[in-house]
N, C-alpha and C positions, 0 to 999 in steps of 0.2 A: 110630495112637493110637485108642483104645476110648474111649467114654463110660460110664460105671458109673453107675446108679441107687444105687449105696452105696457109702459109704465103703470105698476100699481096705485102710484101718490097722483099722476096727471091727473087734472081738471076736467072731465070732461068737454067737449068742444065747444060747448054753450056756454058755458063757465068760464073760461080762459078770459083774462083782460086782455083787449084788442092793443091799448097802448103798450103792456110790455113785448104783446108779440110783435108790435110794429117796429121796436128798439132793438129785439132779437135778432130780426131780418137787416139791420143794419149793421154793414160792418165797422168796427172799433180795432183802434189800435190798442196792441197791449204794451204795456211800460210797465215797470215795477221805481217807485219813488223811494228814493234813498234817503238820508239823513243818519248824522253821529258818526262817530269814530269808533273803534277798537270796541268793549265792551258794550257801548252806550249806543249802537248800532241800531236802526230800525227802518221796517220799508211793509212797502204794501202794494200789489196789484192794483194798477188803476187803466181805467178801460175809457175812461169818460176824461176825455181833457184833450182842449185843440191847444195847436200854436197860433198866435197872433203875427204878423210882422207889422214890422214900423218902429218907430225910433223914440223911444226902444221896444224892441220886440217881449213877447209878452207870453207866457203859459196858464192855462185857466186850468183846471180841473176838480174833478167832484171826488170831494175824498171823506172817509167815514171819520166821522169826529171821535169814536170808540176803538178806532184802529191803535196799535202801539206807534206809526207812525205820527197823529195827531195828542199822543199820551202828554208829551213836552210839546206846543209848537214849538215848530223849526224855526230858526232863521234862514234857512238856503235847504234845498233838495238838487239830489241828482236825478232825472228823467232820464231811466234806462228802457231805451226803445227797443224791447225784444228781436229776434230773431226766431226762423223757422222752427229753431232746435231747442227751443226754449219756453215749449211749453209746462214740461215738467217745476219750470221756475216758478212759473206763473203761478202755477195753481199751488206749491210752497207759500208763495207769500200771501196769498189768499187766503189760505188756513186749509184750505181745501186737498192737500195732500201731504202725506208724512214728510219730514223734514228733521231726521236724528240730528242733536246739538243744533237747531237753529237754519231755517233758511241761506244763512248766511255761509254754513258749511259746504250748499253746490255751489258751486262757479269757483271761478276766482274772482276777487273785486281789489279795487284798489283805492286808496283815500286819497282822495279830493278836496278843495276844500268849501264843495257843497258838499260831499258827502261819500260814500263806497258809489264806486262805480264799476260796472260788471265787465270784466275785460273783454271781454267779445261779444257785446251786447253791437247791435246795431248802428245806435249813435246815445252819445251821451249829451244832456243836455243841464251843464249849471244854471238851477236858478237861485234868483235871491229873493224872497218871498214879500211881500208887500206888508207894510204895519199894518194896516185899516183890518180891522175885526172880518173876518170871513161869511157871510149869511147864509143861510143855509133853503137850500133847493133842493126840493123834492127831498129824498133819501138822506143827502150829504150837503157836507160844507164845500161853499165854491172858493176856491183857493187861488188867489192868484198870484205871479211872480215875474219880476224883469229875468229874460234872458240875458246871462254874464259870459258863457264859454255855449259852442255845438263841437261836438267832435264827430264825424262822421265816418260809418265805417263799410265795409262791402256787404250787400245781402239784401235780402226778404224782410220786412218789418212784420212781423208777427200780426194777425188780427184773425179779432174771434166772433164770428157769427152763425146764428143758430143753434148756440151752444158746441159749436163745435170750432179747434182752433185750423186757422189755415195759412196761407201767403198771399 
């Protein structure tokens, strides 16, 4: 067995698409979107979603139409704004790291009635999702939603850039 200072599967340097790596270098907040109750629970990593303000204030984001999140659409999500400490979530609800009995089993969360909300998440944000059919951009469906409740709490908002998460 060899040890490799690089990635086996990388692209080479000339290969690489210059758009994802210019998306890479940009940092994103991380959130995980909640929706359901008790068994009916479901959420997903989403990196790609601003806030609007104005009257009413407004949540966009780009979410995978194949996720269990968009399995039922929702009527309302909860936008749980990560913290420091909460990368290990992240990557749960991405699929991207083990998760025995369910994502749902880290943290503690509580029902809302947009949806589980992570009790020491950052801030939490109810929305209520808009009727009008979603289009879909690039990769994912653009999702949008009126702001109903923020709840704001102390800390660092989590975000990930360069494939790596930070503060």
């Amino acid at each position: 067995m060899t040890i490799h200072t690089t990635h086996p599967f990388e692209p080479g340097e000339g290969d690489r698409d210059p758009l994802r790596r210019l998306r890479g270098r940009l940092p994103s907040p991380v959130s995980v979107w909640t929706t359901g109750a008790a068994r009916s629970r479901a959420g997903l990593t989403v990196s790609s979603f601003l806030v609007a303000d104005g009257e009413p204030a407004r949540v966009l984001g780009l979410v995978d139409e194949e996720s269990e999140l968009w399995d039922e659409r929702p009527e309302a999500v909860v936008v749980n704004v990560l913290g420091a400490d909460h990368a290990w979530l992240a990557d749960a609800f991405a699929g991207t790291a083990p998760a025995p009995g369910g994502p749902f089993t880290l943290g503690t969360w509580s029902d809302t009635d947009w949806g589980p909300a992570l009790d020491d998440a950052v801030a939490h944000v109810g929305v209520r999702l808009v009727d009008e059919e979603p289009r879909h951009v690039g990769w994912g469906l653009l999702v949008e939603g009126v702001v109903e409740h923020v709840d704001l709490r102390d800390g660092a908002a989590l975000v990930h850039t360069r494939g790596r998460y930070g503060t």
